[in-house]
C-alpha positions in Angstrom: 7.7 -24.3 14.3 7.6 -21.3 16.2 4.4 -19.7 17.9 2.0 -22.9 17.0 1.4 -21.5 14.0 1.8 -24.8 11.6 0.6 -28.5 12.6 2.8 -31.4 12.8 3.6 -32.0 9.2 4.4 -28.7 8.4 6.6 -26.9 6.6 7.2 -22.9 7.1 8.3 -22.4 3.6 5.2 -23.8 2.3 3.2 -21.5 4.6 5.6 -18.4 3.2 5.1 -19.6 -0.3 1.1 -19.7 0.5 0.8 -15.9 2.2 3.1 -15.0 -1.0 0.3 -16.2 -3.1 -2.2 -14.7 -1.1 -1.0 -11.3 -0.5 0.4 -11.0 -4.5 -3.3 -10.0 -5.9 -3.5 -7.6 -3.7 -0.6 -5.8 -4.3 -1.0 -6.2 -7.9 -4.1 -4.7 -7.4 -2.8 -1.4 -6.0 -1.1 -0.6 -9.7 -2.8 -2.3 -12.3 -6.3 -1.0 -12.5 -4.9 2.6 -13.3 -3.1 1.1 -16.6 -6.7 0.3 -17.6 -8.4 3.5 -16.6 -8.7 5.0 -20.4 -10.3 1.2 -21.7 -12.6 1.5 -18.8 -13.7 4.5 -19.0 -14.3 4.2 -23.1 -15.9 1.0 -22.9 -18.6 1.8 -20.0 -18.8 5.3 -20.3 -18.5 6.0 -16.6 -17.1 9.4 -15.1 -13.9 10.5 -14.5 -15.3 10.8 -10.9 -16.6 7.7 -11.0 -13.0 6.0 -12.5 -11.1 8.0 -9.2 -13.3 6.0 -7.1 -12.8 2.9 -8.6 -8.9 2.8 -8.1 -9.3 5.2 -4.8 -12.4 2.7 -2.9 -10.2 0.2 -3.0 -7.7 1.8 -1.5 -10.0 3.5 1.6 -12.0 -0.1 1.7 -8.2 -1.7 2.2 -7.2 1.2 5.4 -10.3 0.9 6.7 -11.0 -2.3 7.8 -7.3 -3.5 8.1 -7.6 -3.1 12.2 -11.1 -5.5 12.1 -9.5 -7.6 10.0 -6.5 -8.2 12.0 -8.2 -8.7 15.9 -10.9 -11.0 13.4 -8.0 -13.2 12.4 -6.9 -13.7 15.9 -10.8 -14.8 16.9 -12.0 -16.9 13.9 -8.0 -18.2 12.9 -5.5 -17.5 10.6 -5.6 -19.3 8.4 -9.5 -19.2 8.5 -9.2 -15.8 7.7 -6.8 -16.4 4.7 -9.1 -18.5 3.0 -12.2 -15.9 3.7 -10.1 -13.2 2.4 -8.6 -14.6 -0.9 -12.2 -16.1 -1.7 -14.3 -12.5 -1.2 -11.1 -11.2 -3.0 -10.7 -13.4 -6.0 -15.1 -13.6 -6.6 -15.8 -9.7 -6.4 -12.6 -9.8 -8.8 -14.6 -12.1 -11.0 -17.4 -9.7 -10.7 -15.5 -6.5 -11.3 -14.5 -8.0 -14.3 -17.8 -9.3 -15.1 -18.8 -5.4 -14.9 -22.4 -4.8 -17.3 -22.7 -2.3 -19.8 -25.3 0.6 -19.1 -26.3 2.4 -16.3 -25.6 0.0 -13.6 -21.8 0.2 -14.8 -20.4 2.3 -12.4 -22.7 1.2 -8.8 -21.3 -2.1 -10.0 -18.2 -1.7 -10.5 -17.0 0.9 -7.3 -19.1 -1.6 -4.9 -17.3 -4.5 -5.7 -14.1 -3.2 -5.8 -15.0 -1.5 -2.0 -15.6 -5.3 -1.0 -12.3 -6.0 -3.0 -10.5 -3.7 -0.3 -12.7 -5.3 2.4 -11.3 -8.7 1.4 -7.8 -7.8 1.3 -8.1 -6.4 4.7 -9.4 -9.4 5.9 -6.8 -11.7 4.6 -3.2 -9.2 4.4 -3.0 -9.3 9.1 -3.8 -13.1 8.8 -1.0 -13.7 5.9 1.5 -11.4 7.9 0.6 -13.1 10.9 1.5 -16.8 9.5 4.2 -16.1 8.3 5.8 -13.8 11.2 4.5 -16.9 13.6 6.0 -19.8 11.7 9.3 -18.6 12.0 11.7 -18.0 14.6 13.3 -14.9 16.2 16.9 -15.7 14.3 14.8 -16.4 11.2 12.2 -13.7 11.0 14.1 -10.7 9.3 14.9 -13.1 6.6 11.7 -14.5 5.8 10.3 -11.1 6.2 12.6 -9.9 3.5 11.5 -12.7 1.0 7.8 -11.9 1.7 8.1 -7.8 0.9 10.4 -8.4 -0.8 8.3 -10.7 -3.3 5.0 -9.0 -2.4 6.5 -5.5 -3.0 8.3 -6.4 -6.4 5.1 -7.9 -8.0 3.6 -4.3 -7.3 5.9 -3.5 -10.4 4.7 -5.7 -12.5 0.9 -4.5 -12.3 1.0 -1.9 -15.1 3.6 -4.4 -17.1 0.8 -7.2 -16.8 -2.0 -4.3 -16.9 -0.5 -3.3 -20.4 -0.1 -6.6 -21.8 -3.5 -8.1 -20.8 -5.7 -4.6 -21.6 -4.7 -5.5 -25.6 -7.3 -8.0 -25.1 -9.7 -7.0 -22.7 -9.6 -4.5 -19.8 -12.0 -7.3 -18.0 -8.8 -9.7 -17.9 -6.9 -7.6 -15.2 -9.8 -8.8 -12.4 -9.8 -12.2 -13.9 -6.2 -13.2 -13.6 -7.2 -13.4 -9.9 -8.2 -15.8 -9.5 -6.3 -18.8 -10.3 -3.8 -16.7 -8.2 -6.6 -17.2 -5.7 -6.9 -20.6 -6.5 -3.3 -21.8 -6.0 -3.4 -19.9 -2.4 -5.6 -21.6 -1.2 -4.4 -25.1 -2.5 -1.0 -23.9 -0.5 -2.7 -22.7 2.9 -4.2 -26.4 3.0 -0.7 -28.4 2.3 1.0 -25.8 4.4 -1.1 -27.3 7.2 -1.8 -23.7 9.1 -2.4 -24.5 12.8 -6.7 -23.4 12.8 -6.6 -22.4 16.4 -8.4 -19.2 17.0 -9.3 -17.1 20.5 -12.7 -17.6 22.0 -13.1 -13.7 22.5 -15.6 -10.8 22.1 -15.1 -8.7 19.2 -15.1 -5.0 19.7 -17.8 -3.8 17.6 -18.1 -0.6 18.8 -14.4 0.3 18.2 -14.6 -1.7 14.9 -16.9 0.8 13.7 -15.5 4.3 15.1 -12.1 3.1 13.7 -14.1 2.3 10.3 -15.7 5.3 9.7 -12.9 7.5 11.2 -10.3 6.6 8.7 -13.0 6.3 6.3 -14.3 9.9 6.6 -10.7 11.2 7.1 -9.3 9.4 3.5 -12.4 10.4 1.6 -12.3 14.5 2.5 -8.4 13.9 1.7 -9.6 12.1 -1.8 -12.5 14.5 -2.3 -10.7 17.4 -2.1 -9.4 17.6 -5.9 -13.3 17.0 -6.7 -14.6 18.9 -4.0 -12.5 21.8 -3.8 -10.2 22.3 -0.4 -12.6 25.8 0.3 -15.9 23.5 0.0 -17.5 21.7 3.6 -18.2 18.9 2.5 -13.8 18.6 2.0 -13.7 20.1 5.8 -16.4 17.7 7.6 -15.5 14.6 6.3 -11.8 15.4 7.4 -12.8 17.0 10.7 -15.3 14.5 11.6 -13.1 11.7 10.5 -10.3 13.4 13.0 -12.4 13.8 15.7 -13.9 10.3 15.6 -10.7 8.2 15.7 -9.9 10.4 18.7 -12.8 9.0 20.5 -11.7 5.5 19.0 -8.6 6.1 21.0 -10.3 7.0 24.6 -12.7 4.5 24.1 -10.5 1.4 23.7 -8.1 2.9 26.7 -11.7 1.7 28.7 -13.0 -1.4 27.1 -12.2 -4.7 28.8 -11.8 -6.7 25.5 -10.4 -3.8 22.9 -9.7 -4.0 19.1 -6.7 -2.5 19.7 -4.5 -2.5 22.8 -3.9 1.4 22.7 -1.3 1.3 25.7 1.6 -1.2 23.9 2.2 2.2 22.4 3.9 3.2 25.3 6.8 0.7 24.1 9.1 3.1 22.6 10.3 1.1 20.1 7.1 -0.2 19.2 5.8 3.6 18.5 8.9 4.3 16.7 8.5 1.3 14.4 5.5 2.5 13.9 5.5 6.2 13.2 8.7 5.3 10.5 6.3 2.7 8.6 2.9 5.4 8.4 5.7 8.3 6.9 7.7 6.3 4.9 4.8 4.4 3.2 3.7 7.6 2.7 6.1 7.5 0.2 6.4 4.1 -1.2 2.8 2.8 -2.1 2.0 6.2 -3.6 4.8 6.2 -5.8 3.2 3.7 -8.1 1.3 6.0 -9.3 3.1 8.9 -9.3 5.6 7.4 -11.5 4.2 5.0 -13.7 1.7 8.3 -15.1 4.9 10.5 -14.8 6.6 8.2 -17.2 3.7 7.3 -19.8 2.9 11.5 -20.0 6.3 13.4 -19.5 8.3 10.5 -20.5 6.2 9.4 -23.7 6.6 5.4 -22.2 3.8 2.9 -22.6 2.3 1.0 -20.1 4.5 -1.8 -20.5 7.5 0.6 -20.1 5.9 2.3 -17.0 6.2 -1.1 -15.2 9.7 -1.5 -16.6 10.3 2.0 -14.8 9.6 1.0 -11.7 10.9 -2.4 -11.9 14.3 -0.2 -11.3 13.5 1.0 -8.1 12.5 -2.7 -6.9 16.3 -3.3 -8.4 17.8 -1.6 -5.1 14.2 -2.6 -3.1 15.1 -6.0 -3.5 18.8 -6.1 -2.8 18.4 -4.4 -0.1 15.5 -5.9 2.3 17.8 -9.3 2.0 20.2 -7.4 3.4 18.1 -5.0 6.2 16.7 -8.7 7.0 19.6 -10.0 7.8 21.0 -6.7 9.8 18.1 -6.8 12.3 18.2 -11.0 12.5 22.2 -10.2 13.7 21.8 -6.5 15.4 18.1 -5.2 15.7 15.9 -3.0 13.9 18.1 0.6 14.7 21.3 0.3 12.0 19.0 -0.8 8.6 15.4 2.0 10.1 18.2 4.8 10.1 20.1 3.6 6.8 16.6 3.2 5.2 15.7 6.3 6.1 18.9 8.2 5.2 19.2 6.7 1.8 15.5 7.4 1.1 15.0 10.9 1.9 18.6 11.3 -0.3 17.2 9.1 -3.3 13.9 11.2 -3.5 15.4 14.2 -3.0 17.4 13.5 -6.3 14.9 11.5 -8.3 12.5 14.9 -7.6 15.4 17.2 -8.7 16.0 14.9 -11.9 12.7 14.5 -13.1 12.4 17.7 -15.7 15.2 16.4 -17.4 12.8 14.4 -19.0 16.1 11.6 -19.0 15.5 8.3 -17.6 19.0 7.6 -17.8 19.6 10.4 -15.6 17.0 9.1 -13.1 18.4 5.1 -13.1 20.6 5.9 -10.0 18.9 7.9 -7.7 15.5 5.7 -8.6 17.5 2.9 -7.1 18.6 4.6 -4.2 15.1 5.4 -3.2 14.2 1.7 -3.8 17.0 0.8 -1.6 15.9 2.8 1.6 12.6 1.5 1.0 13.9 -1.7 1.4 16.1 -1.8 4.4 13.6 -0.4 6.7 10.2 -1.6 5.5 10.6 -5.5 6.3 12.8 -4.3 9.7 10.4 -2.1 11.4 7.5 -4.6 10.5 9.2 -7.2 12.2 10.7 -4.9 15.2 7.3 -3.6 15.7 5.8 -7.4 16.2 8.8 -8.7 17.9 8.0 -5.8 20.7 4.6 -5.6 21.2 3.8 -6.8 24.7 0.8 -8.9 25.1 -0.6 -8.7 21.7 -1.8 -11.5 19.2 0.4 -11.8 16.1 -2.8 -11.2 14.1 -3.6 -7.7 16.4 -0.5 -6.6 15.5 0.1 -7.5 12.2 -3.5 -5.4 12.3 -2.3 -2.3 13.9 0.8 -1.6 11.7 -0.6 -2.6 8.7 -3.9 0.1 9.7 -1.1 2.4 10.0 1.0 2.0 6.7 -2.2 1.8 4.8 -3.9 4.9 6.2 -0.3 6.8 5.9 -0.6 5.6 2.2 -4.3 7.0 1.8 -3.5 10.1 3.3 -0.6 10.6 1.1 -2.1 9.3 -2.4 -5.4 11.6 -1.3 -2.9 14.3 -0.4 -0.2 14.3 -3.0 -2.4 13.6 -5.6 -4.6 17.0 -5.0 -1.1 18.9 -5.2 -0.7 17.1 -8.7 -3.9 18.0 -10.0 -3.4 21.5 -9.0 0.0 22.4 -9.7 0.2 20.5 -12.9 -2.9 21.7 -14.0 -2.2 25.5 -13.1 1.5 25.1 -15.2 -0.4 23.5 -18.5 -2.7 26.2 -18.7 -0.3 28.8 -18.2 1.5 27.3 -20.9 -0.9 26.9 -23.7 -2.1 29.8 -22.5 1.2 31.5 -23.9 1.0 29.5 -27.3 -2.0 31.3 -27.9 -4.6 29.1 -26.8 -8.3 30.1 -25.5 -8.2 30.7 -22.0 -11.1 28.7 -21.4 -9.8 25.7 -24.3 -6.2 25.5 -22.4 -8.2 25.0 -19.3 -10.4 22.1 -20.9 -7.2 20.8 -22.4 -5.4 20.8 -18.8 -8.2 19.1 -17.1 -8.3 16.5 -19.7 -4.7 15.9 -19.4 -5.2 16.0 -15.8 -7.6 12.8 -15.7 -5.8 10.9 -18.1 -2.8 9.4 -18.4 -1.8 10.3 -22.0 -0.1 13.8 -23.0 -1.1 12.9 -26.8 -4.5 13.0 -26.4 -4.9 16.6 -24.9 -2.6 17.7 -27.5 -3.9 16.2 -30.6 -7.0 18.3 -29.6 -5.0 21.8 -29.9 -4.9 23.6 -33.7 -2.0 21.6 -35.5 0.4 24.7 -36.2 0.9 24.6 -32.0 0.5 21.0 -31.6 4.0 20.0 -31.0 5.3 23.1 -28.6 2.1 22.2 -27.2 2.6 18.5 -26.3 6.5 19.3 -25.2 4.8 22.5 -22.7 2.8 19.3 -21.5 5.6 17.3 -21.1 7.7 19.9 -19.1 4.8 20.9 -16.8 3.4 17.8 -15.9 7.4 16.7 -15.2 7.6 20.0 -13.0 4.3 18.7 -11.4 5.5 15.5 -10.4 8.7 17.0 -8.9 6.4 18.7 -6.4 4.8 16.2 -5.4 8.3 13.6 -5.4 9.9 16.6 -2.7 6.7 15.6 -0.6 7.6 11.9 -0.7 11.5 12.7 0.6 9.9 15.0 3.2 7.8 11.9 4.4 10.7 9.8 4.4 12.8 12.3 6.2 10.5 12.6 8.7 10.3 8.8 9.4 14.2 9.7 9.6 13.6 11.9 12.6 11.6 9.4 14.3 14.3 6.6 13.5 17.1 8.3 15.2 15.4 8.0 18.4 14.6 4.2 18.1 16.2 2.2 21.7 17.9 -0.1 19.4 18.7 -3.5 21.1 17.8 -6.5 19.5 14.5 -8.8 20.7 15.5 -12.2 21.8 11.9 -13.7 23.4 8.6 -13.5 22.1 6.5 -10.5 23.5 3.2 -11.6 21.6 0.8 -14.3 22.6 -0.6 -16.6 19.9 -4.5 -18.1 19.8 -2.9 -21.3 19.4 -0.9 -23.2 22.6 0.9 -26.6 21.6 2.8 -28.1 23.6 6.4 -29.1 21.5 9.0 -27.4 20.0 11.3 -28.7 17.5 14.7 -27.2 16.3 13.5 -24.0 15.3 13.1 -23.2 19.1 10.2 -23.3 21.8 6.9 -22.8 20.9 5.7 -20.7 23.7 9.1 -19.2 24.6 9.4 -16.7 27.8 8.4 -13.0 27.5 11.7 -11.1 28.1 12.6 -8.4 25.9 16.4 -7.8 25.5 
């Protein structure tokens, strides 16, 4: 095996089957919890404030600690950190699940889903990092592909197996955790991970400015819709979360032992890698969420048929990271970035524009376009990105560009997300407004629609002689809402385009990363500690 990542015995498919466990509840996860919102909600009685931070903690928990969790991996071992990571996982799912009626509902609840995030930051940079380590250079696009691909599509299936499991309890969509844990960690063991680990100092001192700056930054972003975007409370948290990473930045330019190695940024193609993955995911994770409401309120869909709308997008997603895998294994990372890219910003553009046709036939072909460019550059400029970085751990690399698609993602959901609130709930006003609805009732009704992901509900409220213009207006806007914030998503793409077209190109053909672990032996996959030489 390549990099000493497996022990004699081994077997890198097992290790790839094991991460695929291990990273599926996670992204899983990241869908499925929405689906159950209105249960939730109606059973505890929380907030609407309260349910945003429940599915958005995660999400901030998950950015930021992804950079800790990474350079941790690298000093305790992979496959250490695996096992740490799907057991915080899998028992605070238990306890989310396990959520008690009353007051304590919500503290409960949003604090264990926080140490949810925590645990899937722990555990995502060790996964990546097995998997990119037990396989060769001429194997690694391919076996990248298989794991994103895998991992991404079962991020479909979260409101498909969030709608089928909430008929029985919304508790069951923590629960199913964790024997998803449990075979994960039976595969890490017979997968026989190499436990070697760095005997290094952590950087706590970084760890915490990078914490709280992406923390601070994400939450003003999140808070904003709450908050308002003229409040200071929106303004410090972003400003001081800004300003803080900053001094992350010149800090670990002067520390002997950093989190992160700021200068491999200097590798052009590292940094290009790098910039495509924070815009494009901008797009990708966000669109989850974006679509699978859009289709349950302006679509009329349920939550079953939500997942089954975005299981077309992983059609071309699919397909295509095979194929990107294979383009960089043969010719590097340039050709399938700058296809990705292209088709991308060209399937968004469309799927935005189609959306008020309120057709999903309409939608089938540009929604797999967009899945397709997704898919040839995501698992490329991953793999690019760790291929190139000079004198790094798999694990502090893994780290630094999964910080970076993680915090683009937060950004984005935080940003994207005010836009829909606003815009969508400025055109249902205006609407019911114009059927001859109360000024202050069309407001209620817009905010209610607004924080729920049902156009029926807000309607049935309205006088009955208006209620069916009324739930069509809702349709239409919210549709018209969603294209706004779809445009956004091909802009992000488009500019990861801009950054693609000046990637070196060239393909890697040695190792550039060091690894905790040093054997000795190499088998037929190639050396275990091949030469540093870029190509």
């Amino acid at each position: 095996m390549s990099s000493g990542v497996t022990e004699p015995g081994s077997n890198k498919y097992t290790a790839l089957a094991a991460m695929v466990f291990a990273v599926a509840m996670t992204f899983i996860d990241q869908t499925i919890v929405s689906i159950a919102v209105p249960d939730i909600s109606g059973e505890l009685g929380i907030s609407a404030s309260a349910i945003q931070w429940v599915i958005n903690g995660y999400l901030l928990s998950l950015s930021a600690f992804f950079a800790f969790g990474g350079r941790l991996a690298d000093i305790l071992g992979h496959r250490r950190m695996v096992l740490i990571g799907v057991t915080i996982f899998a028992v605070s799912s238990a306890l989310c699940g396990a959520t008690p009626s009353g007051d304590a509902a919500e503290a409960w609840l949003i604090i264990f889903r926080l140490i949810q995030g925590f645990g899937a930051a722990l555990l995502f940079p060790a996964a990546l990092a097995i998997v990119v380590a037990a396989f060769p250079l001429r194997q690694r696009g391919r076996a990248l592909a298989i794991f994103f691909g895998i991992s991404g599509g079962l991020t479909a299936i979260g409101p498909i197996l969030g709608g089928w499991l909430t008929q029985y309890t919304w508790r069951a969509i923590f629960w199913v955790n964790v024997p998803v844990a449990i075979i994960a960690i039976v595969l890490t063991l017979l997968a026989k991970v190499n436990p070697a680990h760095r005997r290094e100092k952590l950087d706590w001192r970084g760890a915490a400015l990078i914490v709280a700056g992406m923390a601070l930054s994400v939450l003003g972003l999140q808070q904003a819709s709450s908050w308002g975007w003229d409040s200071w409370r929106t303004w410090l948290c972003i400003t001081a979360g800004f300003a803080i990473l900053v001094v992350f930045v010149l800090f670990e330019l002067r520390v002997r032992t950093p989190l992160i190695k700021v200068r491999i940024f200097r590798d052009r193609a590292f940094t290009i890698d790098n910039a495509v993955l924070f815009f494009g995911l901008m797009a990708f994770v966000p669109l989850f969420f974006f679509a699978s409401v859009y289709s349950q309120i302006s679509l009329g869909q349920s939550a079953s048929g939500a997942g089954l709308y975005l299981l077309i997008f992983f059609g071309g997603f699919v397909v295509a990271a095979q194929i990107g895998g294979r383009m960089l294994d043969t010719g590097g990372a340039r050709r399938p970035v700058i296809l990705g890219c292209v088709l991308g910003t060209i399937g968004f553009a469309f799927w935005a524009r189609s959306l008020t046709t309120l057709d999903e036939g309409s939608q089938w072909y540009w929604i797999v376009l967009s899945g397709a460019g997704i898919g040839f550059f995501l698992g490329p400029a991953s793999t690019d990105a760790v291929n190139r970085a000079i004198d790094a751990s798999y694990g502090e690399v893994t780290g630094i560009t999964q910080t970076l698609r993680n915090y683009g993602s937060s950004l984005s959901l935080a940003i994207l997300g005010t836009v829909l609130l606003q815009v969508g709930r400025d055109k249902i006003t205006t609407s019911l407004t114009g059927l001859g609805v109360p000024a202050g009732d069309a407001t209620n009704a817009a905010n209610s629609l607004m924080t729920s992901t049902g156009a029926g509900a807000s309607a049935d409220a309205l006088p009955p002689s208006i209620r069916e213009a009324a739930f069509e207006a809702i349709q239409r806007d919210y549709a018209e809402a969603s294209r706004v914030v779809f445009y956004g998503m091909a802009i992000a793409v488009f500019v990861a385009l801009c950054f693609a077209l000046f990637h070196p190109g060239g393909k890697v053909t040695a190792e550039n990363t060091t690894s905790p672990a040093t054997p000795a032996r190499s088998d037929d996959d190639g050396p275990l500690n091949p030469p540093v030489a870029p190509a």
